[in-house]
N, C-alpha and C positions, 0 to 999 in steps of 0.2 A: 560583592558577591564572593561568594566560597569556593576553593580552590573546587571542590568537587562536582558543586552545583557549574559551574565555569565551565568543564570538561562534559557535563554531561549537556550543560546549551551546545556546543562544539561539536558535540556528535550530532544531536539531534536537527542541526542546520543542516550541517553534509549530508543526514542522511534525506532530508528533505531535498537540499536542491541533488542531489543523486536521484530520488525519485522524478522529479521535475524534468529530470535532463533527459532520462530513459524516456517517459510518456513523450518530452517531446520527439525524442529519434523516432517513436513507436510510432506517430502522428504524422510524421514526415515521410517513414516508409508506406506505412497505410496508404495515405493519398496519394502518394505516387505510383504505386501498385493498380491501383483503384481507378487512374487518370484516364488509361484505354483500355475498352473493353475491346478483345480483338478474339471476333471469331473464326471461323473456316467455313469452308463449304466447296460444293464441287459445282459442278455444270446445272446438275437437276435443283439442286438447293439455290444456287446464284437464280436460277430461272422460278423459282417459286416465291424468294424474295422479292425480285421485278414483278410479279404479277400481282402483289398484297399491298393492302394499301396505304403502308407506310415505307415507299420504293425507297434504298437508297441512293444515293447518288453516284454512277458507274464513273471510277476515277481509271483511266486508261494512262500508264505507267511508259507505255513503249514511246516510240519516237514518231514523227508526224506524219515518216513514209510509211512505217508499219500500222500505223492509225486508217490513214487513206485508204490501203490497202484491203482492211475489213477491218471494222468494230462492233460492240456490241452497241445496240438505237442508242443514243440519247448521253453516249459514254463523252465523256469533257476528259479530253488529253493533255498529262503536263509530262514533259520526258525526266525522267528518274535519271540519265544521263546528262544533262543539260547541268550548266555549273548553279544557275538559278533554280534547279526544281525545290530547295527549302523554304527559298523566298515567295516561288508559286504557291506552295502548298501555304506557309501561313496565312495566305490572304483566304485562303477557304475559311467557311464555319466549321467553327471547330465542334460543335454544337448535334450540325449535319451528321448521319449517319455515312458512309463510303463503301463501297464494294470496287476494289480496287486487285486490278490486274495488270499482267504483262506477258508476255508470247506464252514463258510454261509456268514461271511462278517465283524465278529467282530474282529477277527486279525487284516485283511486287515485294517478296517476301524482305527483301535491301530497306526498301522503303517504311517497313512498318516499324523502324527506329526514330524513323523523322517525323513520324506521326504520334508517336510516346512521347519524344523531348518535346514538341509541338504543345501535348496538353489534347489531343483529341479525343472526344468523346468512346465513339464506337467506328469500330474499321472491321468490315468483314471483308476477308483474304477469299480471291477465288483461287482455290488450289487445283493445280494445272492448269492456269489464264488462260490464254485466249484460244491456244489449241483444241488444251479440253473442252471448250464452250464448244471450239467447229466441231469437233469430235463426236461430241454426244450430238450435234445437229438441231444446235441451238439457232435461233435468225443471226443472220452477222450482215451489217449494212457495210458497203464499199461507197470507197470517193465518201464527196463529203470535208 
């Protein structure tokens, strides 16, 4: 092979795995972008959610006293405080949708990192958790 033809293979390699290497970063941010979908919502919206028939699953964030206390029906408690709640949470479906709160929203809000690194589907944040729920005069079940 010819000195010219040599240099011009030489480039045209690099500039191929150069391309290769970009689509892959581009491929790796995409999906991981793309891994949760995390939306918002308030009291009225959390409660229109719960009433449609693809309900999510209420993920209650607070601690087991503030659970007992009052929750929303049907809400399944893992404390966001607790040294294990990463551990808790991966044993969920990741699959599952969540509407996930806590007292006003900064737990919850803590937590929707562990559910990115996790790989979860979809997680809808109630913003302003559990107050805003009582606030707007949503049902709130006690004990339990």
């Amino acid at each position: 092979m010819n000195h010219s033809l040599r240099i011009t293979f030489v480039a045209l390699l690099c500039a191929a795995t150069g391309i290769l290497t970009a689509l892959d970063e581009k491929k790796e941010k995409g999906s991981a972008a793309s891994e949760t979908k995390i939306d918002h919502v308030d009291a009225a919206g959390a409660a229109k959610l719960l009433a449609g028939d693809q309900k999510p699953v209420v993920l209650d964030v607070r601690t087991p006293a503030e659970h007992t206390a009052g929750h929303i029906a049907g809400a399944k408690q893992i404390d966001f405080s607790a040294a294990d709640f990463a551990t808790k949470v991966a044993e969920l479906d990741k699959d599952q949708t969540y509407l996930v709160h806590c007292q006003s929203g900064r737990r919850s809000t803590g937590s929707l990192k562990v559910f990115k690194k996790l790989g979860f589907k979809h997680i809808v944040h109630l913003d302003g958790g559990f107050s805003g729920w009582e606030d707007a005069g949503q049902p709130v079940v006690k004990g339990e």
